[in-house]
Backbone as CSV, one residue per row, in Angstrom:
resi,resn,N_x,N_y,N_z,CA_x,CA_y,CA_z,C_x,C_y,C_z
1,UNK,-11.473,-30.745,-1.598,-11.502,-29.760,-0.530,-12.065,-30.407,0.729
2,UNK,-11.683,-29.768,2.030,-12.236,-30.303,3.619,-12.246,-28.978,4.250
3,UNK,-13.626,-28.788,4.038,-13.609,-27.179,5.087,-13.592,-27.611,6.536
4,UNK,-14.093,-28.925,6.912,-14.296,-29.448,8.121,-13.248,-31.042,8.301
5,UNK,-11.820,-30.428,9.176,-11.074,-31.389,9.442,-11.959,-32.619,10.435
6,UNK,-12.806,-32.001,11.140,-13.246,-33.127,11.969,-14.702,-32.132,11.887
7,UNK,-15.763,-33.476,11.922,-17.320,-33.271,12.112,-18.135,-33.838,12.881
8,UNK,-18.032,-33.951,14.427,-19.002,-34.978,14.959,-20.494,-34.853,15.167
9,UNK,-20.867,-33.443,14.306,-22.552,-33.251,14.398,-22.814,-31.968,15.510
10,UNK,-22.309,-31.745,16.796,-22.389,-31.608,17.658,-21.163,-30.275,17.945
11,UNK,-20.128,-31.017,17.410,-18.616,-29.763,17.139,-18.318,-29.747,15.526
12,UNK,-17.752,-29.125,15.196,-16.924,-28.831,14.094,-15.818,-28.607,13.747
13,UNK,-14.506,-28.612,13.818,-13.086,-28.347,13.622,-13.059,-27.486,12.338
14,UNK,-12.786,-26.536,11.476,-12.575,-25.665,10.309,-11.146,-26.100,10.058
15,UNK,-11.124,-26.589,9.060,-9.800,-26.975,8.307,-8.700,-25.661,7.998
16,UNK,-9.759,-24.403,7.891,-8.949,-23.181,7.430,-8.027,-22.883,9.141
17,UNK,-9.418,-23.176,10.284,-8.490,-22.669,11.404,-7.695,-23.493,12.223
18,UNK,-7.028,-24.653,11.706,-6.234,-25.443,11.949,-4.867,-25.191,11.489
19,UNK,-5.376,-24.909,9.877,-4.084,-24.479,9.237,-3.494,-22.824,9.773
20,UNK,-4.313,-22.242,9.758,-4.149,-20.588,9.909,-3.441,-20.387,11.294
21,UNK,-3.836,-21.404,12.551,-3.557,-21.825,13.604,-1.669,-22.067,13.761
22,UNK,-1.897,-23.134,12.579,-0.457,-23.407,13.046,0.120,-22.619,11.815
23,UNK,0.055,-22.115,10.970,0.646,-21.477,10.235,1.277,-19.894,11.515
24,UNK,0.830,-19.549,12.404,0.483,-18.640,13.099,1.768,-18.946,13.976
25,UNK,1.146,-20.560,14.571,2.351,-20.549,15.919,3.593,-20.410,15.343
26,UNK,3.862,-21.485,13.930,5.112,-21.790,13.685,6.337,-20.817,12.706
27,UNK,4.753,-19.285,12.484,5.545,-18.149,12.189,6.344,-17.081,13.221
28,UNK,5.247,-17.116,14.597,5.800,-16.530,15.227,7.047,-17.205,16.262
29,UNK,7.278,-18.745,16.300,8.363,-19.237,17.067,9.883,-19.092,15.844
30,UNK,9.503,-19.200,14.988,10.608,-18.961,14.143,11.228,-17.403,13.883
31,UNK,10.177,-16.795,13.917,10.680,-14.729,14.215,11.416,-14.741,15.529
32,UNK,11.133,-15.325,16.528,11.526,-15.126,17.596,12.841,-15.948,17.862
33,UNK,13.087,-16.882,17.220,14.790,-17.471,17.074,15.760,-16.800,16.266
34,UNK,14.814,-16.059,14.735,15.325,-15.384,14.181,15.994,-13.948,14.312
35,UNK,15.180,-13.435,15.152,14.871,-12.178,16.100,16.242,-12.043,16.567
36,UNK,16.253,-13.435,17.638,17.180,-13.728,19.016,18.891,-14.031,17.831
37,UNK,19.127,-14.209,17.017,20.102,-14.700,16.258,20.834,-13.339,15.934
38,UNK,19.882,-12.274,15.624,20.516,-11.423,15.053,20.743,-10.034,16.159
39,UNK,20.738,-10.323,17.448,21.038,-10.237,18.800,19.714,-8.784,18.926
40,UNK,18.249,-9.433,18.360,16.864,-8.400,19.442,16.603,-9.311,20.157
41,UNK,16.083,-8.745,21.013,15.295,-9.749,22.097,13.924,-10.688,21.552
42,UNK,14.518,-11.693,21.606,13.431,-12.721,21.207,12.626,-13.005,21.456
43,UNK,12.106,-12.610,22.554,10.861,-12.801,23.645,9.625,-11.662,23.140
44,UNK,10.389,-10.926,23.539,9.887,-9.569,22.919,8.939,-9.381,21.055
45,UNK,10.362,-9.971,20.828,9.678,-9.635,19.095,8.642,-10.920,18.866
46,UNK,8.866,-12.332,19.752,7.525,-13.170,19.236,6.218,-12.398,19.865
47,UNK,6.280,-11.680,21.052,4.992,-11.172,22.137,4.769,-9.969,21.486
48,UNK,5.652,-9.608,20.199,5.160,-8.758,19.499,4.120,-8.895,18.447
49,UNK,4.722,-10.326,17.871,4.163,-10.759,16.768,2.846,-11.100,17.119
50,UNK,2.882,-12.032,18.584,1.200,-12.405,18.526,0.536,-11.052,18.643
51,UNK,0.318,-9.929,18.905,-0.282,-9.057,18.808,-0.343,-8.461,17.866
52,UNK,0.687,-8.425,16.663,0.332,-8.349,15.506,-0.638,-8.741,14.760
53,UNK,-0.270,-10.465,14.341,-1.038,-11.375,14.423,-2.664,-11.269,14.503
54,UNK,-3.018,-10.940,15.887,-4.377,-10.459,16.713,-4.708,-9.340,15.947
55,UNK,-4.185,-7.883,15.737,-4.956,-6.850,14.983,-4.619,-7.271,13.372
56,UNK,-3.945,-8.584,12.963,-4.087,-8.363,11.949,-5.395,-8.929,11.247
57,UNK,-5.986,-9.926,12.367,-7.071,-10.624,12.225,-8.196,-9.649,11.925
58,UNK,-8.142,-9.101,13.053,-9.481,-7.345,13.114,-9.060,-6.974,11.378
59,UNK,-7.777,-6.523,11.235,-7.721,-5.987,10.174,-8.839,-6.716,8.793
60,UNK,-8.179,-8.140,8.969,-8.945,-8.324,7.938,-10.729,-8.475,7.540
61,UNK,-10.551,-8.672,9.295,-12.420,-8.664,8.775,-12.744,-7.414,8.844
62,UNK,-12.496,-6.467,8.941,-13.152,-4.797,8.431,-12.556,-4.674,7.489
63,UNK,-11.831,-4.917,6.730,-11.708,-4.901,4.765,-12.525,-5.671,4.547
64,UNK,-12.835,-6.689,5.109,-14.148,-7.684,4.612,-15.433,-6.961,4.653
65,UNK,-15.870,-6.356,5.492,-16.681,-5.713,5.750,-16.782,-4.493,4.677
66,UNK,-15.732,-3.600,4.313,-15.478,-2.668,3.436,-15.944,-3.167,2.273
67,UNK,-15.567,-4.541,1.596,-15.576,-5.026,0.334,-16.937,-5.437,0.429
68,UNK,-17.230,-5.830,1.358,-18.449,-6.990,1.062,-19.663,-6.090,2.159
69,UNK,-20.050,-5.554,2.319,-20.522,-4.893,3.497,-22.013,-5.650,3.668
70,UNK,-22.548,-6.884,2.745,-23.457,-7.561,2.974,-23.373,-8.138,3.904
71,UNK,-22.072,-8.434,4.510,-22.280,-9.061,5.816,-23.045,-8.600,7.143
72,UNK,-23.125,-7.545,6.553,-24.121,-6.829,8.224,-25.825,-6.603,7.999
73,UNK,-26.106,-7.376,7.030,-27.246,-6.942,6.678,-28.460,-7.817,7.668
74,UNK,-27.778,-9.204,7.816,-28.753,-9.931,8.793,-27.596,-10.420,9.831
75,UNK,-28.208,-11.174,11.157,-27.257,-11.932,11.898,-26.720,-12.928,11.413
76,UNK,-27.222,-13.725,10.567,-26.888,-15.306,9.924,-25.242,-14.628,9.465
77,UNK,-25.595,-13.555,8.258,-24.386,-13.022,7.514,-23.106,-13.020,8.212
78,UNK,-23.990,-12.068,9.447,-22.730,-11.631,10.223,-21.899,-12.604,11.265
79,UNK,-22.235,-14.081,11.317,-22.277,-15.122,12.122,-21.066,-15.485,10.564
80,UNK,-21.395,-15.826,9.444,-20.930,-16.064,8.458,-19.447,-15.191,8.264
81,UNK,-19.357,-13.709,8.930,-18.625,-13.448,8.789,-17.278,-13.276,9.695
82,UNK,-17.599,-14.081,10.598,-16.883,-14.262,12.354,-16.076,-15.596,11.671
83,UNK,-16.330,-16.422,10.827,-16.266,-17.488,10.538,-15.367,-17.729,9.204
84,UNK,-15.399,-16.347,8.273,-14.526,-15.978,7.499,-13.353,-15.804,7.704
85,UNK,-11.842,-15.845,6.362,-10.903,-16.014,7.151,-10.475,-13.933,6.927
86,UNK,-11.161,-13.654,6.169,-11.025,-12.016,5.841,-10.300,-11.901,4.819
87,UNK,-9.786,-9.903,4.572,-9.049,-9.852,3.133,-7.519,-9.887,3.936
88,UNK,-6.562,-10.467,3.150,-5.193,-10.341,3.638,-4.899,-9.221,3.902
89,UNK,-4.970,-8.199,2.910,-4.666,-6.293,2.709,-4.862,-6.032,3.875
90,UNK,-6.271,-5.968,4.490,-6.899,-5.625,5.928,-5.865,-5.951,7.108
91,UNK,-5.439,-7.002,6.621,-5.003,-7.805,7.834,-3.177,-7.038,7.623
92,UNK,-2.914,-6.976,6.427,-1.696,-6.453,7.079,-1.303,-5.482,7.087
93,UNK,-2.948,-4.460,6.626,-2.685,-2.973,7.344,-2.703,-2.826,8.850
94,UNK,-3.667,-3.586,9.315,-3.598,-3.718,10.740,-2.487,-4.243,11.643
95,UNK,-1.786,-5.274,10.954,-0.549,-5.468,11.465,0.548,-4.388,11.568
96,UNK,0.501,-3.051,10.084,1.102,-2.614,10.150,1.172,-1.172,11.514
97,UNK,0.020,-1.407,11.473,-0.193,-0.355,13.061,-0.079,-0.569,13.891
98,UNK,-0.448,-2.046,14.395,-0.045,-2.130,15.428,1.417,-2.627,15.598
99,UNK,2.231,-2.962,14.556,3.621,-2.794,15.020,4.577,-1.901,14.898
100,UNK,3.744,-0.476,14.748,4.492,0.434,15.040,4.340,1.559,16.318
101,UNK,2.900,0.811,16.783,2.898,1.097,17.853,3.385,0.182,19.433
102,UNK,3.364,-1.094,18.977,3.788,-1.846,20.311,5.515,-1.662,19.755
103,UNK,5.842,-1.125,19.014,7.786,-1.305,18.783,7.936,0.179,19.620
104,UNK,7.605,0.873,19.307,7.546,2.392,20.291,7.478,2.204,21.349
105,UNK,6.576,1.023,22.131,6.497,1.083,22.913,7.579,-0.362,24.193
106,UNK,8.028,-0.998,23.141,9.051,-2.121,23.308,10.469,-1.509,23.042
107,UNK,10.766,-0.113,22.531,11.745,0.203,22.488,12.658,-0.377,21.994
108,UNK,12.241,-1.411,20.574,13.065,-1.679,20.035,13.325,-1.947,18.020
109,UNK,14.414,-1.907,17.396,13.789,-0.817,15.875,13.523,-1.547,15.115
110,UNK,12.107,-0.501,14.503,11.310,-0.915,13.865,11.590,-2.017,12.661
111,UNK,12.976,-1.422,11.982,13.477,-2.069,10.494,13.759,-3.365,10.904
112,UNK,15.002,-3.568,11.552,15.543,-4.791,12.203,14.018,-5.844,12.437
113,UNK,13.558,-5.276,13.023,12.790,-6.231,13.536,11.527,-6.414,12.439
114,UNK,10.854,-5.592,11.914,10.163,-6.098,10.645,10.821,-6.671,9.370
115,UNK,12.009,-6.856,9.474,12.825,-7.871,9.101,13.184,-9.372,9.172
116,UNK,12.890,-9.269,10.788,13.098,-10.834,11.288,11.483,-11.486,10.881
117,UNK,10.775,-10.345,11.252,9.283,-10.948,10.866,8.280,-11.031,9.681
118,UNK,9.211,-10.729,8.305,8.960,-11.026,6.929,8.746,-12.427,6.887
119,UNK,9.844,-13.112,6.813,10.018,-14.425,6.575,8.644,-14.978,6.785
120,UNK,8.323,-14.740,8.515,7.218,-15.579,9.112,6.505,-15.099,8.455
121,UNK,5.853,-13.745,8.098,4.604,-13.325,7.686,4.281,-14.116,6.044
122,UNK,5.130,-14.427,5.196,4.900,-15.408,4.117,4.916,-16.576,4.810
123,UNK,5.543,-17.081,5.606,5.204,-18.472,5.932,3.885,-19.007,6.977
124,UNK,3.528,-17.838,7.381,2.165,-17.916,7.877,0.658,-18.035,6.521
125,UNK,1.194,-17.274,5.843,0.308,-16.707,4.178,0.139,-17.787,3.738
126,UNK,1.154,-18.297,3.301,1.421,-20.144,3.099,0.305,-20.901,3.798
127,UNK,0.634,-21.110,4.723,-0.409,-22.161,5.242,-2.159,-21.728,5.362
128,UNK,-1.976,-19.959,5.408,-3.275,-19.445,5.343,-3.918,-19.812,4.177
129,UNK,-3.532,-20.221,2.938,-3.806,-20.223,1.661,-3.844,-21.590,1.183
130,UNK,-3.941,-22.679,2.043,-3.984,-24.251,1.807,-5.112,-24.132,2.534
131,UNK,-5.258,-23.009,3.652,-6.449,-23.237,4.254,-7.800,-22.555,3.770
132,UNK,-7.229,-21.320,2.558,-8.771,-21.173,1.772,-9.230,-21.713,0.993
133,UNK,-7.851,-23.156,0.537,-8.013,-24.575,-0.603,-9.332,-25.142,-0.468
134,UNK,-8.892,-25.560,1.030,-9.418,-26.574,2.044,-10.842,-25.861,2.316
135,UNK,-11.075,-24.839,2.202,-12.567,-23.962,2.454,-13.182,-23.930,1.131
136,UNK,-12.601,-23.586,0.105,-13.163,-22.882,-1.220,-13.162,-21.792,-0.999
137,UNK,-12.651,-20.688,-0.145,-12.589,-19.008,-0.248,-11.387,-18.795,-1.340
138,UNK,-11.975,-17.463,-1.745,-10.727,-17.109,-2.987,-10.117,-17.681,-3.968
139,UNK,-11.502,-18.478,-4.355,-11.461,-19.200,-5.489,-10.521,-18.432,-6.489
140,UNK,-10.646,-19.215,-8.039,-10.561,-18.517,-9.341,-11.281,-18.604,-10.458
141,UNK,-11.029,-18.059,-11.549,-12.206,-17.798,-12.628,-12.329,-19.013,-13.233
142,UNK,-13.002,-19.506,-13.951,-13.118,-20.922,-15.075,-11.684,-21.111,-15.493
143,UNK,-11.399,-22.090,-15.077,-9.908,-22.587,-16.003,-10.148,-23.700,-17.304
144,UNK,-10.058,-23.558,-18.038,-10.008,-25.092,-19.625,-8.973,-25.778,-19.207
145,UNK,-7.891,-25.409,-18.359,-6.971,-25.818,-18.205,-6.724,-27.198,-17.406
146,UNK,-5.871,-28.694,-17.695,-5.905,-29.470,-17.075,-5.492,-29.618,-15.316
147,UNK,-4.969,-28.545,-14.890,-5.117,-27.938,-13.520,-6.397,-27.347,-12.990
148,UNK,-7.308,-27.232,-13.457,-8.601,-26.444,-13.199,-8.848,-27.732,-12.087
149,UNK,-9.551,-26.837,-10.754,-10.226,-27.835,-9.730,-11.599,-27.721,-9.914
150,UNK,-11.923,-28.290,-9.603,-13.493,-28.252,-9.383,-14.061,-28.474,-7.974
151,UNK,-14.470,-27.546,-7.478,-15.126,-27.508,-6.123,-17.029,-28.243,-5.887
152,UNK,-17.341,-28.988,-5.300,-18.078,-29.440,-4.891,-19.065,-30.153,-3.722
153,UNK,-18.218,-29.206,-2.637,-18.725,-28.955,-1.258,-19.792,-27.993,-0.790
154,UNK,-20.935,-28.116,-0.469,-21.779,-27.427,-0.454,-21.347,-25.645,0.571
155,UNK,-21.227,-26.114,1.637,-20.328,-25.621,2.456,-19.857,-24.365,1.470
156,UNK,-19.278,-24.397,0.847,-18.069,-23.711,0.189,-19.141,-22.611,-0.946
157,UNK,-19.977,-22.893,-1.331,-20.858,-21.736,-1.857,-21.733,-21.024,-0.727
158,UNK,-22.212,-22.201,0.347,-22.450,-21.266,1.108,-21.912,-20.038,2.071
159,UNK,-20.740,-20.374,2.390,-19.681,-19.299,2.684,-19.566,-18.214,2.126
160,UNK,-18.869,-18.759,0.878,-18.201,-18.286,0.155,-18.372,-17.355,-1.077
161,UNK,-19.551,-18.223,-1.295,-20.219,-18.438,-2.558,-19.657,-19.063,-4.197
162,UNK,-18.730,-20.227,-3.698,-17.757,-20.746,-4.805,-18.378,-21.402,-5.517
163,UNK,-18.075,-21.174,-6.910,-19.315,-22.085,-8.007,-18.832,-23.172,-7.852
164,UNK,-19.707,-24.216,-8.172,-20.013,-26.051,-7.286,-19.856,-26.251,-9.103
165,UNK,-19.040,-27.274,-9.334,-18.919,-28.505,-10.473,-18.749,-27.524,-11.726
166,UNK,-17.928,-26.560,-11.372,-16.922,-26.196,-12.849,-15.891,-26.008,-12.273
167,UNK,-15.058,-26.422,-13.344,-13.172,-26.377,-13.073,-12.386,-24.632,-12.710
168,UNK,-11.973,-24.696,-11.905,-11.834,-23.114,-11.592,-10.092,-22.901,-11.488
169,UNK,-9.619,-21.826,-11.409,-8.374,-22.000,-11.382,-7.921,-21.874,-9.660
170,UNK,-6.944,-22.624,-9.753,-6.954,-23.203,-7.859,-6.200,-21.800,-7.375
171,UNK,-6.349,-20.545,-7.191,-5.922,-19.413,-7.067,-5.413,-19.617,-6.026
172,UNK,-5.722,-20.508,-4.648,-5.562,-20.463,-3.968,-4.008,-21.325,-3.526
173,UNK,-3.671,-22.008,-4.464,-2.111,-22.868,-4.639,-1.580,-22.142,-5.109
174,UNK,-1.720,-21.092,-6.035,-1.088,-20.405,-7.279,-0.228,-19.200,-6.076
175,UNK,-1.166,-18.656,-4.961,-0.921,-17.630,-4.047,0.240,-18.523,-2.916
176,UNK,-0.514,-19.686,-1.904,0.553,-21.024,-1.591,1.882,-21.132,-1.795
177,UNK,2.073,-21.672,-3.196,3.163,-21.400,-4.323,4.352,-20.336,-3.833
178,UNK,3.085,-19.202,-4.030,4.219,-18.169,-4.289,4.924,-17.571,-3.035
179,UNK,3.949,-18.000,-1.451,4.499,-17.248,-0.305,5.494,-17.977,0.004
180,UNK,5.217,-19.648,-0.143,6.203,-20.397,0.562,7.925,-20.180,-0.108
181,UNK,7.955,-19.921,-1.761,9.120,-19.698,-2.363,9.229,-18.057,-1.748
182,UNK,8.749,-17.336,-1.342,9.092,-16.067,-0.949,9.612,-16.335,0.231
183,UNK,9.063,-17.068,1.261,9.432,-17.431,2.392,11.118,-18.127,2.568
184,UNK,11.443,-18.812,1.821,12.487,-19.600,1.144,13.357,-18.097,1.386
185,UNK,13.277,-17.731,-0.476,14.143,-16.720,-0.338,13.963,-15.580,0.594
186,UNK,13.487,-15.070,0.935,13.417,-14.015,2.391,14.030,-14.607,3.397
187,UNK,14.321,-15.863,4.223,14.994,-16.496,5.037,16.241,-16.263,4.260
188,UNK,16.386,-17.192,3.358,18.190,-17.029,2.764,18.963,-15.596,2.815
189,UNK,17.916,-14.477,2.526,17.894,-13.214,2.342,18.289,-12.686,3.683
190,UNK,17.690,-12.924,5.078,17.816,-12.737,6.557,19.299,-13.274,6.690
191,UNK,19.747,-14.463,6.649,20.718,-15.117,6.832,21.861,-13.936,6.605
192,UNK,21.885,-13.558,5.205,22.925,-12.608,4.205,23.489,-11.571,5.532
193,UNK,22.529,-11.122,5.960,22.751,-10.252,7.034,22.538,-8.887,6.405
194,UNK,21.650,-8.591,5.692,21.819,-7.196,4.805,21.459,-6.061,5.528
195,UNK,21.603,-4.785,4.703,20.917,-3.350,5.774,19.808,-3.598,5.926
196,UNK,19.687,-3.357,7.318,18.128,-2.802,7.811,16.861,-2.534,6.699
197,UNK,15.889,-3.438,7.198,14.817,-2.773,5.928,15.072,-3.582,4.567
198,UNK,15.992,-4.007,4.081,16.122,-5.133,3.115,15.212,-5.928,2.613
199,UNK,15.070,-6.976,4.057,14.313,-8.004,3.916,13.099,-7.318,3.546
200,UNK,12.494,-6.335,4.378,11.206,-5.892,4.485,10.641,-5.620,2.799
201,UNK,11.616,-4.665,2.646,11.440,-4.307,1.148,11.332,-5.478,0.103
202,UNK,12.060,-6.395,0.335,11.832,-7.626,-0.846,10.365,-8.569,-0.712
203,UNK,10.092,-8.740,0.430,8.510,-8.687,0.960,7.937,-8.036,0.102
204,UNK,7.414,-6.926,0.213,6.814,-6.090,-0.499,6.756,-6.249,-1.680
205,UNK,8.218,-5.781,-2.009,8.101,-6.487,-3.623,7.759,-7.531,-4.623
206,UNK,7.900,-8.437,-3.828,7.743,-10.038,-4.551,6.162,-10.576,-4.240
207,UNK,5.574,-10.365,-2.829,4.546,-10.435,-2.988,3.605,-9.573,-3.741
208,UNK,3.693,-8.134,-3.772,2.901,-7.328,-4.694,2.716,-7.381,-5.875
209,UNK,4.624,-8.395,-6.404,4.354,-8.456,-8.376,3.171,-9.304,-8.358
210,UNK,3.424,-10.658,-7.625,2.940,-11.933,-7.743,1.292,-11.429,-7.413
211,UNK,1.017,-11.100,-6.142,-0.271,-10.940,-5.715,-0.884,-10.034,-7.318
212,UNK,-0.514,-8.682,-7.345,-1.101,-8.526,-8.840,-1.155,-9.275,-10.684
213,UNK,-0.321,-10.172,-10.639,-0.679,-10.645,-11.358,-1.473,-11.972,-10.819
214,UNK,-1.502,-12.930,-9.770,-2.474,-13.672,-9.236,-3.917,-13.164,-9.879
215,UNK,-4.501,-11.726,-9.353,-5.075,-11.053,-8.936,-6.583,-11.629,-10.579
216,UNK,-5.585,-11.623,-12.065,-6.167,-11.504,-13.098,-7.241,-13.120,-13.171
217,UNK,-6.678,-13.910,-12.329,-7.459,-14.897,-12.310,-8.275,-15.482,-10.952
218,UNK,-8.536,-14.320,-10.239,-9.194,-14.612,-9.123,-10.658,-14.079,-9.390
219,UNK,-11.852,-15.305,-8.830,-12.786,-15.786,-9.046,-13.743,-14.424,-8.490
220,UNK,-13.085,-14.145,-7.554,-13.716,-13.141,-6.166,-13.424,-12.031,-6.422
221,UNK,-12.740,-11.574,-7.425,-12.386,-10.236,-7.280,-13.152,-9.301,-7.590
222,UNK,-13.285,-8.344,-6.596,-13.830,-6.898,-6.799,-13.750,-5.167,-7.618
223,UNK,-13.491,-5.626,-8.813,-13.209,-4.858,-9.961,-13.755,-3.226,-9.576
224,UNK,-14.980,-2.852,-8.553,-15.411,-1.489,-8.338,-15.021,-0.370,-8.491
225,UNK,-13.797,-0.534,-7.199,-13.535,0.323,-6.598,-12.199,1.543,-7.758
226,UNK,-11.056,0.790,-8.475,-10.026,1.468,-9.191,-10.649,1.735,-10.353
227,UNK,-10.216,2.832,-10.568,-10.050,3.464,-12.161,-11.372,2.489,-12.798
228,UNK,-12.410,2.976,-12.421,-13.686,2.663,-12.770,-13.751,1.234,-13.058
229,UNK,-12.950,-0.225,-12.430,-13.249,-1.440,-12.244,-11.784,-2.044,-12.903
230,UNK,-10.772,-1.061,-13.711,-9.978,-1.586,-14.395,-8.706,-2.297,-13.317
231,UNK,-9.025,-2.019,-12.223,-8.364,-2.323,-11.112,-8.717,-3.161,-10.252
232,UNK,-8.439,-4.378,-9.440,-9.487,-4.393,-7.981,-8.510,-3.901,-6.904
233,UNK,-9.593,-3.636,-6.029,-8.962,-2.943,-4.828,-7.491,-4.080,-4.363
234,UNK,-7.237,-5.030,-4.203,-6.071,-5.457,-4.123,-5.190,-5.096,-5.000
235,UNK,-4.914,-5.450,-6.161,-4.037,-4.886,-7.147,-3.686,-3.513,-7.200
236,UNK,-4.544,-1.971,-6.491,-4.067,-1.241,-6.242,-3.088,-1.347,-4.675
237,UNK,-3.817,-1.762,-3.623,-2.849,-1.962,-2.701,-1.251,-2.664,-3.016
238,UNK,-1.493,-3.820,-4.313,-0.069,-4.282,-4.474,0.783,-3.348,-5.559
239,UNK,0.221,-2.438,-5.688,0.890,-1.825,-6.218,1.415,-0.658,-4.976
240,UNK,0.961,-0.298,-4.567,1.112,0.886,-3.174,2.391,-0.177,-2.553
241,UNK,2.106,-1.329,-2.108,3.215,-2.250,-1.831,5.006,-2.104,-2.625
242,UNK,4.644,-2.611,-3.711,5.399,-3.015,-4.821,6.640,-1.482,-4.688
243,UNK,5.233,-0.038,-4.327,6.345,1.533,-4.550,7.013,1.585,-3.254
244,UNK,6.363,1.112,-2.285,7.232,1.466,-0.730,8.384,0.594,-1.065
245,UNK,8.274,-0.293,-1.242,9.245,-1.876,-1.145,10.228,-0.973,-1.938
246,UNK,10.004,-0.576,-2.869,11.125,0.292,-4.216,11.717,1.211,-3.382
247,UNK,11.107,1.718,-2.747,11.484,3.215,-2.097,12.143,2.683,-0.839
248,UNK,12.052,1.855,-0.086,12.500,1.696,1.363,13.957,0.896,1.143
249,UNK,14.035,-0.184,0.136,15.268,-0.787,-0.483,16.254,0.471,-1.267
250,UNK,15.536,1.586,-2.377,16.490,2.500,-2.578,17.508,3.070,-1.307
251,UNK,16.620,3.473,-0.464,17.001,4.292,0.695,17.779,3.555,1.683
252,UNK,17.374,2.583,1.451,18.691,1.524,2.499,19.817,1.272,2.183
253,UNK,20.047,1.011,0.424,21.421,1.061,-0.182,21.577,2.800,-0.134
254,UNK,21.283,3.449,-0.152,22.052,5.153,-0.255,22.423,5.184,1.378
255,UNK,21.839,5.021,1.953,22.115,4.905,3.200,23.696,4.053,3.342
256,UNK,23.496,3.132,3.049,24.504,2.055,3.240,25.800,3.081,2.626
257,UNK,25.536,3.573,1.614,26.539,3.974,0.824,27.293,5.152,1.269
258,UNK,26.110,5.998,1.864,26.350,7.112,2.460,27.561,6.965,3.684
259,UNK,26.909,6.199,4.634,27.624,5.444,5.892,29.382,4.765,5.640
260,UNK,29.496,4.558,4.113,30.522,3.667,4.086,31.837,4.341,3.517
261,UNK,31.084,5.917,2.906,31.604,7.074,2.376,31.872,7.826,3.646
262,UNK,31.705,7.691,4.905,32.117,8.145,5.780,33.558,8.219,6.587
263,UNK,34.342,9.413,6.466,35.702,8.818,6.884,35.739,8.269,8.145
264,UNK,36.382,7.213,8.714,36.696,6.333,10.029,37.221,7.499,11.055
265,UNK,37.413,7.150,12.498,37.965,7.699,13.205,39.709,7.762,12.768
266,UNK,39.898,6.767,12.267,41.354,6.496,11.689,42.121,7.660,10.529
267,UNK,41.239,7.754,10.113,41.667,8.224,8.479,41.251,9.787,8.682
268,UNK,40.790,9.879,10.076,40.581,11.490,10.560,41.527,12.249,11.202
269,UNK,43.021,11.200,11.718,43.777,11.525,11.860,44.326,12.313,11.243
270,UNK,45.543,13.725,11.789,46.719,13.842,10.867,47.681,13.112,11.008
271,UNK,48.143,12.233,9.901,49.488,12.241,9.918,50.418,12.458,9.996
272,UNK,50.635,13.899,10.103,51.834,14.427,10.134,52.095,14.886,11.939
């Protein structure tokens, strides 16, 4: 692990916000070609995204705050927690508000365009998740397994609080892994040209299976809050995920179907 890409004593560089950085730019320049391809305004939907982006950040550190609410107990904590990268959930509830309020107000639709910006949002996740490698956040539980890492950066318990010199499961590749192949297929998926809302829905879906089963070997998890701990609060959100994604993909094929069951101006003719 390198929580610190560069250290001269004096500055510090964070390895997480290098990656998270460009995971960031090179999600939102690619929405915005993607955007522009499928004829929205491209300008628009990237100047959307960075503001997404921005409340999705807020988002996540007040789920951090929700989960962990020790952070406000002294200044050190709360210095500790400016410095955190937050919970994803947070972050893309907040995304989800604010892009339904700057699209209202950009006048341009919602589906289409949270479509073009699936892709990026796993390929941003991706690089966010080499960068909680590179930190030790969001560890996993003891692994026996010959993949088990072992963390041993001091740094990284103090953050974090990641146990130092036992083999853990690298939760954080396992999550990596799974956005960048989502990212993959969700692009191929964009390409297809499918109904509205498609892409969005397979998002949902694929990250929510994966994120809940991830979920059973994460180091950090907060068992409290569901069905008296049998849950953690993520695994219920990926499940809340997993039902929209079901429900917004049903409704796009009935839709589709509906639309295609429609007689033409042609066939409204009489013939006779």
């Amino acid at each position: 692990m390198l929580p610190r890409l560069i250290d001269l004593g004096f500055i510090a560089i964070p390895t997480y916000g290098v990656l998270l950085v460009t995971g960031i730019a090179l999600g939102i320049f690619l929405a915005g070609k993607r955007a522009a391809s499928a004829g929205l305004p491209g300008e628009k939907v990237a100047d959307l995204a960075f503001w997404v982006v921005l409340w999705g950040l807020v988002g996540a550190k007040v789920l951090l705050l929700v989960t962990e609410p020790s952070y406000l107990t002294s200044l050190t904590n709360l210095w500790w927690l400016l410095r955190s990268g937050g919970v994803f959930y947070g972050g893309f509830i907040g995304a989800v508000i604010a892009a339904f309020v700057l699209l209202h107000r950009y006048h341009i639709p919602f589906l289409r365009t949270a479509d073009a910006l699936a892709p990026s949002l796993a390929l941003g996740h991706f690089f966010g998740r080499l960068g909680c490698f590179a930190a030790g956040c969001c560890y996993g539980t003891i692994c026996p397994e010959p993949w088990g890492v072992t963390f041993t950066h001091p740094l990284a318990h103090s953050i974090s609080g990641t146990p130092l010199g036992v083999p853990l499961h690298p939760t954080q590749l396992y999550e990596a892994a799974l956005n960048l192949a989502n990212y993959g297929f969700l692009a191929w998926l964009y390409r297809r040209q499918p109904r509205a809302g498609t892409v969005l829905a397979a998002y949902l879906m694929v990250y929510g299976v994966g994120r809940f089963v991830i979920e059973y070997v994460r180091g950090d998890a907060d068992r409290g809050f569901v069905f008296g701990g049998m849950l953690s609060t993520s695994q219920a959100i990926a499940i809340a995920m997993v039902v929209v994604g079901a429900v917004l993909l049903a409704w796009s094929r009935r839709k589709k179907e509906a639309d295609s069951s429609q007689p033409t101006a042609h066939s409204k003719k009489n013939p006779g």
